[in-house]
VMD Tcl script that builds the backbone (N, CA, C; Angstrom):
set m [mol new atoms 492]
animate dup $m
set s [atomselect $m all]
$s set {name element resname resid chain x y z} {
  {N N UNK 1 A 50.521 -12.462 1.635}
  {CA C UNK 1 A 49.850 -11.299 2.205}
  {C C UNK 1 A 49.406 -10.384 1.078}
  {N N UNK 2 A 47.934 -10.020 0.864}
  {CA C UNK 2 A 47.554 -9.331 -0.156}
  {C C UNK 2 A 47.883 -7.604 0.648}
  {N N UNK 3 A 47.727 -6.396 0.243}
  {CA C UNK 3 A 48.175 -5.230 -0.031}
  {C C UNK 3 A 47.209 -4.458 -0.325}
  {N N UNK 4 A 45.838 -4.057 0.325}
  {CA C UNK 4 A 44.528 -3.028 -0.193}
  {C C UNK 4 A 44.840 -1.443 -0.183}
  {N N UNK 5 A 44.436 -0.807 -0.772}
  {CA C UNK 5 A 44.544 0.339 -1.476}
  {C C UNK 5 A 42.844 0.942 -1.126}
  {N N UNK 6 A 42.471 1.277 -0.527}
  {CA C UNK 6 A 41.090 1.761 -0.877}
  {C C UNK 6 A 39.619 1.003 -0.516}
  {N N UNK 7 A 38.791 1.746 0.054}
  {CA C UNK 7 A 37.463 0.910 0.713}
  {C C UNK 7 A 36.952 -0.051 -0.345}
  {N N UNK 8 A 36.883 0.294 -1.839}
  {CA C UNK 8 A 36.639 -1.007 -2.266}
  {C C UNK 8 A 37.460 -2.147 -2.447}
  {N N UNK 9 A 38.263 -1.743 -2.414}
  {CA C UNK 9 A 39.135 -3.197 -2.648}
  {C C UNK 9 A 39.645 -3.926 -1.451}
  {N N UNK 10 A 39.471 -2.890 -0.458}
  {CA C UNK 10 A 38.886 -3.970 0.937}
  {C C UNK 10 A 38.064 -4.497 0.865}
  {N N UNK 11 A 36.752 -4.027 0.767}
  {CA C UNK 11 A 35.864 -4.623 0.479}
  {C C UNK 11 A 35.396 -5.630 0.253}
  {N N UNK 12 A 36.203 -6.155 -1.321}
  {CA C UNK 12 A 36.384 -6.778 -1.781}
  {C C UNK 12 A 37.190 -7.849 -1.233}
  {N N UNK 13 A 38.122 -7.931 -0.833}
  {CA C UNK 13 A 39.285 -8.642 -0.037}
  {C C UNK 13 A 38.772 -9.564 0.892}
  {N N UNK 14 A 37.555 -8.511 1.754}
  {CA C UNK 14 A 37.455 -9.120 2.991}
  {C C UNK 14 A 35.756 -9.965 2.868}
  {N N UNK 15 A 35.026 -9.632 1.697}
  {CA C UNK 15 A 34.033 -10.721 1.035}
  {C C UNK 15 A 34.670 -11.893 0.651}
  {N N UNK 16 A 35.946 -11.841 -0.064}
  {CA C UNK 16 A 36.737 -13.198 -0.723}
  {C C UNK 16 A 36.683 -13.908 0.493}
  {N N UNK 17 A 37.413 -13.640 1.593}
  {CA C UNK 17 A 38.257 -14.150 2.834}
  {C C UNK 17 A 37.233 -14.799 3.511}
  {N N UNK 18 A 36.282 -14.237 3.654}
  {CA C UNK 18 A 34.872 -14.564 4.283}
  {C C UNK 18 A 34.392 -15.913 3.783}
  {N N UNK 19 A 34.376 -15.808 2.340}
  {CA C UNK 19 A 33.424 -16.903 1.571}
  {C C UNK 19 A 34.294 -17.739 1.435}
  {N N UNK 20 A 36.034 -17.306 1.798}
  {CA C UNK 20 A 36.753 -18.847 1.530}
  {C C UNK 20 A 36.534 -19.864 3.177}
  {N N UNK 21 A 36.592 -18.822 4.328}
  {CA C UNK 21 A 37.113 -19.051 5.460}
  {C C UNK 21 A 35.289 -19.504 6.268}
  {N N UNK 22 A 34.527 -18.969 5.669}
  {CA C UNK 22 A 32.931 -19.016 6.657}
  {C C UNK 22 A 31.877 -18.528 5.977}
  {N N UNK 23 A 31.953 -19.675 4.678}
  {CA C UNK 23 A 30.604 -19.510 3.743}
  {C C UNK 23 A 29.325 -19.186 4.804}
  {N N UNK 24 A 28.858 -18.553 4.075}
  {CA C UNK 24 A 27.100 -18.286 4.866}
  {C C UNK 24 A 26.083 -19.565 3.994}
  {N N UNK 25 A 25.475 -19.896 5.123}
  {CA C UNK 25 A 24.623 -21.638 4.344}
  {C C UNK 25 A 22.966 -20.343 3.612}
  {N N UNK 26 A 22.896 -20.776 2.913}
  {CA C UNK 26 A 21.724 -20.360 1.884}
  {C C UNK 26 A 20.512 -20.025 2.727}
  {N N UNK 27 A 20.333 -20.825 3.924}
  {CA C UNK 27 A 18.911 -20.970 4.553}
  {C C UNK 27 A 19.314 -19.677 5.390}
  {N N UNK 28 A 20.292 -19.063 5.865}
  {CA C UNK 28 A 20.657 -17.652 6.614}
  {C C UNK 28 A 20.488 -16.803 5.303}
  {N N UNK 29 A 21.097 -16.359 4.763}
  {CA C UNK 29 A 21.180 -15.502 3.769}
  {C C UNK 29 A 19.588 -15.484 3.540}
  {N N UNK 30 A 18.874 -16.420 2.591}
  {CA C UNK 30 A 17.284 -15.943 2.262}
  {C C UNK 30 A 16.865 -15.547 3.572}
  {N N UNK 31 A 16.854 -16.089 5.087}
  {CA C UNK 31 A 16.145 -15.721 6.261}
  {C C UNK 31 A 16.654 -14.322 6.482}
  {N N UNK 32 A 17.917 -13.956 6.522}
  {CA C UNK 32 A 18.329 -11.862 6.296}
  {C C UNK 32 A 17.440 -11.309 5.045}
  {N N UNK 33 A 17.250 -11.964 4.257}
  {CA C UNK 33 A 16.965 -10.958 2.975}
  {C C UNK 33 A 15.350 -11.268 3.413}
  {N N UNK 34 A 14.925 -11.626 3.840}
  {CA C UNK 34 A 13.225 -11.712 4.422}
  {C C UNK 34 A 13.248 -10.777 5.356}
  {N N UNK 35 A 14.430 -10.869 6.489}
  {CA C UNK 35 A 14.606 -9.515 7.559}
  {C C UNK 35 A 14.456 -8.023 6.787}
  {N N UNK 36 A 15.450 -8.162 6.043}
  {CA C UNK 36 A 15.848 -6.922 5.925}
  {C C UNK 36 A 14.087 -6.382 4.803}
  {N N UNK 37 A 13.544 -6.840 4.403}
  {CA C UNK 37 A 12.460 -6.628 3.506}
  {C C UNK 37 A 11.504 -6.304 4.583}
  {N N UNK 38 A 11.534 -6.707 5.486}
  {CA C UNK 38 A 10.380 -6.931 6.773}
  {C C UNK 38 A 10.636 -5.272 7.461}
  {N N UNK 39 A 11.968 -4.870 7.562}
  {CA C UNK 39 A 12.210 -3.438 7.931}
  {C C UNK 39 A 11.825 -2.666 8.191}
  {N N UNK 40 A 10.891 -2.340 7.012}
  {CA C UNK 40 A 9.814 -0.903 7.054}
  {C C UNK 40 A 8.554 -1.105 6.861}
  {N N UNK 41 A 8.054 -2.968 7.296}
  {CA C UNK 41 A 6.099 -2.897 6.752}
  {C C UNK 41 A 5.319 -1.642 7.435}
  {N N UNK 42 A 5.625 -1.328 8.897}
  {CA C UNK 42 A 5.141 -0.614 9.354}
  {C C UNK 42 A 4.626 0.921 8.966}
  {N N UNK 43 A 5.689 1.436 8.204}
  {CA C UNK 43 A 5.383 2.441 7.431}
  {C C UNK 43 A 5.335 2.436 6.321}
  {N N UNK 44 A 5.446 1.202 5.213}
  {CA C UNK 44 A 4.630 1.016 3.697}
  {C C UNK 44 A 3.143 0.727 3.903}
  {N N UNK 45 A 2.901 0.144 4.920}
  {CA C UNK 45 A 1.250 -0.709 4.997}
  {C C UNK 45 A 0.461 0.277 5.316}
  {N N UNK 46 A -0.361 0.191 4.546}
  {CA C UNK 46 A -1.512 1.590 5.121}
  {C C UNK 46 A -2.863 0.645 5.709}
  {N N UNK 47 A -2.536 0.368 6.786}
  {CA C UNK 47 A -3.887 -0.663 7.719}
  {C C UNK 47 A -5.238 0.366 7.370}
  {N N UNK 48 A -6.501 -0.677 7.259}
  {CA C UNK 48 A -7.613 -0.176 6.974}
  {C C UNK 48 A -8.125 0.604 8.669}
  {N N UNK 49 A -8.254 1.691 8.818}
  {CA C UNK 49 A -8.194 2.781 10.004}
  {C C UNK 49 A -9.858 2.520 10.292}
  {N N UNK 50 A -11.055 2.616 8.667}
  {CA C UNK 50 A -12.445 2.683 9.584}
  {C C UNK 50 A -13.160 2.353 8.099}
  {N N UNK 51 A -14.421 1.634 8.367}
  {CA C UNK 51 A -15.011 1.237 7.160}
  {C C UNK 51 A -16.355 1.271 7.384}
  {N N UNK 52 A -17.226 2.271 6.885}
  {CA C UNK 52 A -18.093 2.298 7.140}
  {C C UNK 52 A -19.363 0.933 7.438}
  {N N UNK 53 A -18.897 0.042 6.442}
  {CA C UNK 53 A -19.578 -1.064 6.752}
  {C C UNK 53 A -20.158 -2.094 7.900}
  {N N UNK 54 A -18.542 -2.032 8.503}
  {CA C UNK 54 A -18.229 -2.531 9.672}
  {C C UNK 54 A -18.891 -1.868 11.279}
  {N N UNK 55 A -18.519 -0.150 11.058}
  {CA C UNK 55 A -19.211 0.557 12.564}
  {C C UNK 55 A -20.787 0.935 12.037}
  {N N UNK 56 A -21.624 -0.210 13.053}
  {CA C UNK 56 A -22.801 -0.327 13.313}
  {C C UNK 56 A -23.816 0.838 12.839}
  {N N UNK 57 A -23.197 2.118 14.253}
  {CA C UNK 57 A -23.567 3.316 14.427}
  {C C UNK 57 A -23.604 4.310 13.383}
  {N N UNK 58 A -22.694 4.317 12.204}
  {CA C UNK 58 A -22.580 5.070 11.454}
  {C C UNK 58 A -23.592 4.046 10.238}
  {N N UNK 59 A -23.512 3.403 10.168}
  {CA C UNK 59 A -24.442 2.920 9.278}
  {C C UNK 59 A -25.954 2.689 9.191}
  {N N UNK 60 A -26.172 2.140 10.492}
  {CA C UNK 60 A -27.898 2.641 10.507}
  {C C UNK 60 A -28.034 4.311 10.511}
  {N N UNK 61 A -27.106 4.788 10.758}
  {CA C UNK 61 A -27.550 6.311 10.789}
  {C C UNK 61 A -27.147 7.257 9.112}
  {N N UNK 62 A -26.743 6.291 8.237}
  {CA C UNK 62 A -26.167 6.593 7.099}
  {C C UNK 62 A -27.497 6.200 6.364}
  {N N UNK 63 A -27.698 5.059 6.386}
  {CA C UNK 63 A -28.195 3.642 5.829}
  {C C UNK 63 A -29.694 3.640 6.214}
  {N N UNK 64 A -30.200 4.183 7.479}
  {CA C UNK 64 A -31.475 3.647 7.883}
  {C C UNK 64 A -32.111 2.274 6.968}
  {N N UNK 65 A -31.627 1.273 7.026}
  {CA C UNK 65 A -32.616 0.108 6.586}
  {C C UNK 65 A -32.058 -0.395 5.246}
  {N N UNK 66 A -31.337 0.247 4.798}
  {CA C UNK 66 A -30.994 0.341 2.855}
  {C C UNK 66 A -30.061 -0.860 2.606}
  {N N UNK 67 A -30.015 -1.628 1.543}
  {CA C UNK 67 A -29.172 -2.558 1.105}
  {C C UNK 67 A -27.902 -1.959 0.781}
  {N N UNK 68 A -26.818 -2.384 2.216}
  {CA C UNK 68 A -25.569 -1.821 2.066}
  {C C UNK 68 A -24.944 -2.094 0.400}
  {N N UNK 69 A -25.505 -3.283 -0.823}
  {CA C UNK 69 A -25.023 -3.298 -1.592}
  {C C UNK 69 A -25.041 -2.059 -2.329}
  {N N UNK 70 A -26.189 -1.086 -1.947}
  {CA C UNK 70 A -26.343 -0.735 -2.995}
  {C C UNK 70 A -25.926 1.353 -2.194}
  {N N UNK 71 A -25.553 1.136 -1.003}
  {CA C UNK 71 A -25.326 2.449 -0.540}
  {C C UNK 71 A -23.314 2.614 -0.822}
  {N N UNK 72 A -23.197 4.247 -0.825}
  {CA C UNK 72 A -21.546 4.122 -0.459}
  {C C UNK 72 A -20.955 3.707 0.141}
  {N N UNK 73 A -19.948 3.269 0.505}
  {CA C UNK 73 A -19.401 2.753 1.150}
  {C C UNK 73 A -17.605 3.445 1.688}
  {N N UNK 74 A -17.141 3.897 2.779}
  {CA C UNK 74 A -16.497 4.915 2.756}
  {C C UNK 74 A -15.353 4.069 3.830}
  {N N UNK 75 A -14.253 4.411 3.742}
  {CA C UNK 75 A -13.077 3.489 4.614}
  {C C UNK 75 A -11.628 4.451 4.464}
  {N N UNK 76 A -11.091 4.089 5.285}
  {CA C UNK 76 A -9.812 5.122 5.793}
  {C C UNK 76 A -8.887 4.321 5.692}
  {N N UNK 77 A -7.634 4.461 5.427}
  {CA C UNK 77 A -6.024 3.849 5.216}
  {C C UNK 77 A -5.173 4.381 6.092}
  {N N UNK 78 A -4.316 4.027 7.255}
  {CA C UNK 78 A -3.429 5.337 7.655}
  {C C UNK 78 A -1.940 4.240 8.061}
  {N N UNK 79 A -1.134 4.699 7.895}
  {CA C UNK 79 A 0.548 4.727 8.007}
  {C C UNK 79 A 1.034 5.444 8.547}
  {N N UNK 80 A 2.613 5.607 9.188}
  {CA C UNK 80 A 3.571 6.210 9.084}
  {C C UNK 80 A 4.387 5.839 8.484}
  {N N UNK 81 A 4.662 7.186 7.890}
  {CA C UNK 81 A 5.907 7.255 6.439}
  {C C UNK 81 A 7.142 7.789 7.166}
  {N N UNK 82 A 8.285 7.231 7.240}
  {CA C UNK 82 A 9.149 8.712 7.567}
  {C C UNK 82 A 9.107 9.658 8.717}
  {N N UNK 83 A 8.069 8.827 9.733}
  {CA C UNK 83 A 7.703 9.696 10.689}
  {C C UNK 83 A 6.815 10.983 10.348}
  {N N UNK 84 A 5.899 10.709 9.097}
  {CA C UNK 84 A 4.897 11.374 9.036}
  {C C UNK 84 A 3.417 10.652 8.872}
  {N N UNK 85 A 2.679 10.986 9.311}
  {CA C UNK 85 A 1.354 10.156 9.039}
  {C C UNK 85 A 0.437 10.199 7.990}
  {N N UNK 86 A 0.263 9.775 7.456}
  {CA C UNK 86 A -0.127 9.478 5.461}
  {C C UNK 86 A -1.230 8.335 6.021}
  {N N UNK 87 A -2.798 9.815 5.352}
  {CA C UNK 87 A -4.496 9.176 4.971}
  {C C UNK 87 A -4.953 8.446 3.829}
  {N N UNK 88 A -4.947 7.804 3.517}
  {CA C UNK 88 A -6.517 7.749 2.480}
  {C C UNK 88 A -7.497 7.180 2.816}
  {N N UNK 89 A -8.254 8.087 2.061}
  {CA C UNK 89 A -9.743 8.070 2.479}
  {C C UNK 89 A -10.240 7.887 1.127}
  {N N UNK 90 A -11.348 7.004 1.272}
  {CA C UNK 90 A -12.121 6.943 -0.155}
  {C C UNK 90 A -13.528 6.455 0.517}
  {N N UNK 91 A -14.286 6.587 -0.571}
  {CA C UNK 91 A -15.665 6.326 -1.005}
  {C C UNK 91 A -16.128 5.537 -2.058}
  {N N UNK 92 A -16.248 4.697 -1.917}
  {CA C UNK 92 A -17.047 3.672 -3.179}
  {C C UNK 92 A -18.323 3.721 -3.108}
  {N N UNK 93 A -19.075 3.885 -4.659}
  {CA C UNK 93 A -19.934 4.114 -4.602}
  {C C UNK 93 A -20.405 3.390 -5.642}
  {N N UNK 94 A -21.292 2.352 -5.408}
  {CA C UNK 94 A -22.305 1.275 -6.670}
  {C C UNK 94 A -22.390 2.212 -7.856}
  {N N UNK 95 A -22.244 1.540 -8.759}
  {CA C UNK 95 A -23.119 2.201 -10.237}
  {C C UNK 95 A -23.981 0.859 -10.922}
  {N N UNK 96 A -24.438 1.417 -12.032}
  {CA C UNK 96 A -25.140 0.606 -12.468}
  {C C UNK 96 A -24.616 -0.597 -13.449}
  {N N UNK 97 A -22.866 -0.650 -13.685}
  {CA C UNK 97 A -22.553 -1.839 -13.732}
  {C C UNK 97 A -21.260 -1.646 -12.960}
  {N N UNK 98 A -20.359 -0.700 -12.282}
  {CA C UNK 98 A -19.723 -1.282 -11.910}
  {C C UNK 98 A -19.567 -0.278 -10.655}
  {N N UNK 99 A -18.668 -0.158 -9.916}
  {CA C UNK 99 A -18.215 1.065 -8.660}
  {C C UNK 99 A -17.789 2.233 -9.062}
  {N N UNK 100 A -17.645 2.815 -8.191}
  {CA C UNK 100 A -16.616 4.086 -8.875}
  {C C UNK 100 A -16.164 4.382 -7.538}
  {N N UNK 101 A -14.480 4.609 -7.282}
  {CA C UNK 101 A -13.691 5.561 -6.418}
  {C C UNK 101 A -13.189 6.192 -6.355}
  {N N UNK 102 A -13.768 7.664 -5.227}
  {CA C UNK 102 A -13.680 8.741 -5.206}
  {C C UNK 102 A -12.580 8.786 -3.806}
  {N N UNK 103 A -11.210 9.294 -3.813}
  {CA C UNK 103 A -10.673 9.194 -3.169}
  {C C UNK 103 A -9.775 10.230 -2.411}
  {N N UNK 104 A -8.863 10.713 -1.297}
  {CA C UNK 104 A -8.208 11.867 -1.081}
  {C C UNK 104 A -7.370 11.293 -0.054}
  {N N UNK 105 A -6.027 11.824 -0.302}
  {CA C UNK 105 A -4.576 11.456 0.227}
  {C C UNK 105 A -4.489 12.647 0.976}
  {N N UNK 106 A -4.109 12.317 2.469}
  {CA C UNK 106 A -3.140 13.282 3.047}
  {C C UNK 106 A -2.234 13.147 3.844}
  {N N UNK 107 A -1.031 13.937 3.983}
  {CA C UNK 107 A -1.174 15.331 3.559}
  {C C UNK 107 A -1.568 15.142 1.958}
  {N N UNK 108 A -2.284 16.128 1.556}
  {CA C UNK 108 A -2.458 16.422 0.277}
  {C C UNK 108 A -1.365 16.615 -0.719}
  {N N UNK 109 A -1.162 15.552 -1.796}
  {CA C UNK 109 A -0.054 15.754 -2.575}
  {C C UNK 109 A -0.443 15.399 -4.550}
  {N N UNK 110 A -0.007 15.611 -5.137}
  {CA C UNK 110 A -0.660 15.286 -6.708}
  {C C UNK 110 A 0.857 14.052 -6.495}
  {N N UNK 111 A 0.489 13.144 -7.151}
  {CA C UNK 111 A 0.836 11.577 -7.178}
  {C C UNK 111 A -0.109 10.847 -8.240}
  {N N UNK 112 A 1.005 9.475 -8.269}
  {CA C UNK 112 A 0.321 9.001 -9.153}
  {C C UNK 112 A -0.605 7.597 -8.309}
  {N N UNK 113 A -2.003 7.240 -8.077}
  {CA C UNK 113 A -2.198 6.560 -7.585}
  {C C UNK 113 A -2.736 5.151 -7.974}
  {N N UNK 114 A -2.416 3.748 -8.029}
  {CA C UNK 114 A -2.471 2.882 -8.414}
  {C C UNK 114 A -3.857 2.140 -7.336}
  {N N UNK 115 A -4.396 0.953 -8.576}
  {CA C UNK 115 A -5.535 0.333 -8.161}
  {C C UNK 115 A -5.309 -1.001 -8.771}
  {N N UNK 116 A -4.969 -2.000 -7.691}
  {CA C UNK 116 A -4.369 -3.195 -8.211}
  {C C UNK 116 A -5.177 -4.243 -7.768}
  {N N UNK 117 A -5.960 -5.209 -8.732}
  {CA C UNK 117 A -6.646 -5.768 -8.167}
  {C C UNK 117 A -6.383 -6.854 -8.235}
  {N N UNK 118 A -6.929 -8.494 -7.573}
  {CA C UNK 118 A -6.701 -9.668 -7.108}
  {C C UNK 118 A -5.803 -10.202 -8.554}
  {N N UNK 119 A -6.328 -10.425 -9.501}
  {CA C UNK 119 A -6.168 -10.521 -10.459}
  {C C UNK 119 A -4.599 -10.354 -11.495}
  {N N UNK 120 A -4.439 -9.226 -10.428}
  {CA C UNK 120 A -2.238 -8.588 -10.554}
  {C C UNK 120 A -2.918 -7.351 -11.829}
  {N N UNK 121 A -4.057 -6.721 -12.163}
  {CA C UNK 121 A -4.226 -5.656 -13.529}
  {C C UNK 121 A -4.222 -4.367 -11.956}
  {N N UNK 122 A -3.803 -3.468 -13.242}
  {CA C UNK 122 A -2.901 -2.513 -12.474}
  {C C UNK 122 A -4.284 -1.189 -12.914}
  {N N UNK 123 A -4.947 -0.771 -12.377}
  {CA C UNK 123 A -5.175 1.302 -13.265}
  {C C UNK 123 A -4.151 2.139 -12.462}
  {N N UNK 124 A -3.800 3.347 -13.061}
  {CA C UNK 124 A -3.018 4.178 -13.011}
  {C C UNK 124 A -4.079 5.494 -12.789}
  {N N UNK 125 A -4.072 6.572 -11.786}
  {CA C UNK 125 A -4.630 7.620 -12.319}
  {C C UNK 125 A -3.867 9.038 -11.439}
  {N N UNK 126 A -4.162 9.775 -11.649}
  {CA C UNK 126 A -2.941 10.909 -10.890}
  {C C UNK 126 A -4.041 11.797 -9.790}
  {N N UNK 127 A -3.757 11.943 -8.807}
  {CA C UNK 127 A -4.127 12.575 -7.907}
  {C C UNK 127 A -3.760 13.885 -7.633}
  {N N UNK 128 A -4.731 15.129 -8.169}
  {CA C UNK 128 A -4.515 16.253 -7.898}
  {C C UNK 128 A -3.930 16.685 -6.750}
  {N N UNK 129 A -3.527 18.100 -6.822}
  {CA C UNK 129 A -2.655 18.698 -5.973}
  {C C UNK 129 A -3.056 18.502 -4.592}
  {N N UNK 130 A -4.212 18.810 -4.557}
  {CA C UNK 130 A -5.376 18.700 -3.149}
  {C C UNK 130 A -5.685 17.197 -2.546}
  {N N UNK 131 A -4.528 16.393 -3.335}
  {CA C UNK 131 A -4.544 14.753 -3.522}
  {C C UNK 131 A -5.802 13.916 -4.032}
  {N N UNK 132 A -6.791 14.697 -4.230}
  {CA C UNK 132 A -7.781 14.399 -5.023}
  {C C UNK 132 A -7.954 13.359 -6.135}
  {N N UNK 133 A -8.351 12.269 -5.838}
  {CA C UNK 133 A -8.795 10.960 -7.396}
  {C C UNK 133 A -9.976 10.878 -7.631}
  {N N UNK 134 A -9.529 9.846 -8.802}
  {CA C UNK 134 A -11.349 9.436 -9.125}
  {C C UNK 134 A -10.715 8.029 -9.878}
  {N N UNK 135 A -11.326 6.897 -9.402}
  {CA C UNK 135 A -11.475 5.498 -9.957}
  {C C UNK 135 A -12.264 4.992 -10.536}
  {N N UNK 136 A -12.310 5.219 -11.754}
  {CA C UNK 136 A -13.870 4.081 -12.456}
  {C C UNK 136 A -13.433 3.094 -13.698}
  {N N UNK 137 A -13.747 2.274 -14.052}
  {CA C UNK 137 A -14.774 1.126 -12.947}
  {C C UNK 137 A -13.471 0.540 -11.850}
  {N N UNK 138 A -13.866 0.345 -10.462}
  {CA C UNK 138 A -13.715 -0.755 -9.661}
  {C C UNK 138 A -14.149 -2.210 -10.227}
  {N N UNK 139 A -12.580 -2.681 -10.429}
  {CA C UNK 139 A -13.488 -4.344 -10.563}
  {C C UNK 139 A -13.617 -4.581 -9.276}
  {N N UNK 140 A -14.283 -5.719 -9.311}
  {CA C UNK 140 A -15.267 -6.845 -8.828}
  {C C UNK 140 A -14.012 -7.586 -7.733}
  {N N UNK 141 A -14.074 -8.256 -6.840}
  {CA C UNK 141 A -13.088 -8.863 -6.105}
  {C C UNK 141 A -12.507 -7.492 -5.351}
  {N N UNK 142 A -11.351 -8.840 -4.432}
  {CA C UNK 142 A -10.492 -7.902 -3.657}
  {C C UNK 142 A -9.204 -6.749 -4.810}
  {N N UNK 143 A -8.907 -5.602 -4.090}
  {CA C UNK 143 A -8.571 -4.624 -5.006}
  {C C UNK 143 A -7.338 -4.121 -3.602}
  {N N UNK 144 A -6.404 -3.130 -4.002}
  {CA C UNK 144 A -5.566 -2.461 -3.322}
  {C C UNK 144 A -5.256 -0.789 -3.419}
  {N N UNK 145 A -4.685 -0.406 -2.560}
  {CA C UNK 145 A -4.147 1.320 -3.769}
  {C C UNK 145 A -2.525 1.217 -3.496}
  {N N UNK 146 A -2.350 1.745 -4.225}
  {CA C UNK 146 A -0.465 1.671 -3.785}
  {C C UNK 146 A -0.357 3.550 -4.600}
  {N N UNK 147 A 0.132 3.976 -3.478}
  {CA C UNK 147 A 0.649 5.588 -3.607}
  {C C UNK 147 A 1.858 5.890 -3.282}
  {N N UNK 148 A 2.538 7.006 -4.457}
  {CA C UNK 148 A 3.882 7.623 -3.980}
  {C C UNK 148 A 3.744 8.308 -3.095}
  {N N UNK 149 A 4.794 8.291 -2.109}
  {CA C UNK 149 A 4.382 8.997 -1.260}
  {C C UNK 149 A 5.927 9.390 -0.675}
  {N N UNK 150 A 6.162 10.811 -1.562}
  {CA C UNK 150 A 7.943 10.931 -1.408}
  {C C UNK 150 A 8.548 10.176 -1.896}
  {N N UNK 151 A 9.762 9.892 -1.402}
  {CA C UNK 151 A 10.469 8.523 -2.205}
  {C C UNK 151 A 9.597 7.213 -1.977}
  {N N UNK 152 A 8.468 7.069 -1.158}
  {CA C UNK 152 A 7.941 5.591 -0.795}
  {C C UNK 152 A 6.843 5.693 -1.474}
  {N N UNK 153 A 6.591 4.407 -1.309}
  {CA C UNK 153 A 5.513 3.331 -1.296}
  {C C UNK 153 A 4.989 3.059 -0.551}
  {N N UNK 154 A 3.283 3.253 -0.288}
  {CA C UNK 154 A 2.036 2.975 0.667}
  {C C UNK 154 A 1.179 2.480 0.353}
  {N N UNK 155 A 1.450 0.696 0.131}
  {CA C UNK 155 A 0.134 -0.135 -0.203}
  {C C UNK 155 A -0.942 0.101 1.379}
  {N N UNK 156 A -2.083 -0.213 0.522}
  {CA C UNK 156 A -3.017 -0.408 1.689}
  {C C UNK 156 A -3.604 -1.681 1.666}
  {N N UNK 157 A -4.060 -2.295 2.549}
  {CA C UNK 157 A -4.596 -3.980 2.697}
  {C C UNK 157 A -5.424 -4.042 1.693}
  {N N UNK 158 A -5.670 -5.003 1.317}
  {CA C UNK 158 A -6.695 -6.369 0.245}
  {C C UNK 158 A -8.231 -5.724 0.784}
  {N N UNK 159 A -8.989 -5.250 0.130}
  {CA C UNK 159 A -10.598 -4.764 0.658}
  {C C UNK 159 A -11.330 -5.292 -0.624}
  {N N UNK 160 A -12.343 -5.982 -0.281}
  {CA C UNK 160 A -13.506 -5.934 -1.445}
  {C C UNK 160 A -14.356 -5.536 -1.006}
  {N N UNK 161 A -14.965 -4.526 -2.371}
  {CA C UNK 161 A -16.246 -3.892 -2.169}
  {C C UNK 161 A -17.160 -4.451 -2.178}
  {N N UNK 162 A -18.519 -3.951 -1.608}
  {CA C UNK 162 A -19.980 -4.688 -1.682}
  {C C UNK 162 A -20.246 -4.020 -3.333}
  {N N UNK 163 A -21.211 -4.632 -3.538}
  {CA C UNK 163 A -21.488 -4.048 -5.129}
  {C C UNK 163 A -20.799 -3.193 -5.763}
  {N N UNK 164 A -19.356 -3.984 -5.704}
  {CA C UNK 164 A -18.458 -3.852 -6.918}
  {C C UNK 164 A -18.739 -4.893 -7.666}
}
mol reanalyze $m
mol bondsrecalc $m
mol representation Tube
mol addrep $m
């Protein structure tokens, strides 16, 4: 009969006892640690909310006739964090060799906001108080943003730009 003293060394005791008496088989353990990761997509994922490209109405009326490659292009991100609801909004806009994004987080917070593209290359740039960015150049391909946001993390889905 062992003799515990204290929550860790129960702890401890009753992990030993476990793994002598009712190992866990490998294929459970990775299938929990996929659970438990799966937890919070709902409020890390910032789903694409509206893209100008896509609603018809706003674009012939933006656009009248114009080669969407070469007009802005404007799209929304939205989550819940924490039981708060966390925007971004940006604007891409063609240049003459590459994009540029002009972007705004809310609630409005200064953060540091990341631009990660297909590729795994990372830019870094900080978002004023008013949550205010600016991205230049956008590469080419699918791209992401990943923002602090409090203690979290708010990737937003895989988007490629038109004349990026």
């Amino acid at each position: 009969m062992t003799i515990v003293n204290g929550d860790d060394e129960l702890m401890r005791e009753l992990r030993s006892l476990f793994t002598r008496l009712d190992p866990l088989a490998p294929r459970a353990l990775e299938q929990a640690r996929f659970a438990y990761c799966w937890r919070s997509v709902d409020s890390e994922l910032a789903e694409l909310s509206f893209d100008s490209l896509l609603d018809q109405d706003l674009a012939l009326a933006v656009r009248a006739g114009a080669d969407p490659a070469t007009e802005p292009r404007m799209l929304g991100f939205g989550a819940v964090v924490g039981g708060e609801d966390v925007a971004i909004e940006v604007e891409v806009t063609p240049g003459p060799r590459r994009a540029s994004l002009i972007g705004q987080l809310l609630p409005p917070e200064a953060t540091t906001v990341e631009l990660q593209s297909g590729t795994g290359e990372i830019d870094r740039v900080e978002a004023d108080e008013l949550g205010r960015f600016l991205i230049e150049p956008v590469p080419s391909g699918p791209v992401r943003l990943r923002v602090r946001h409090g203690d979290r993390h708010v990737h937003t889905t895989w988007v490629s730009y038109v004349g990026a």
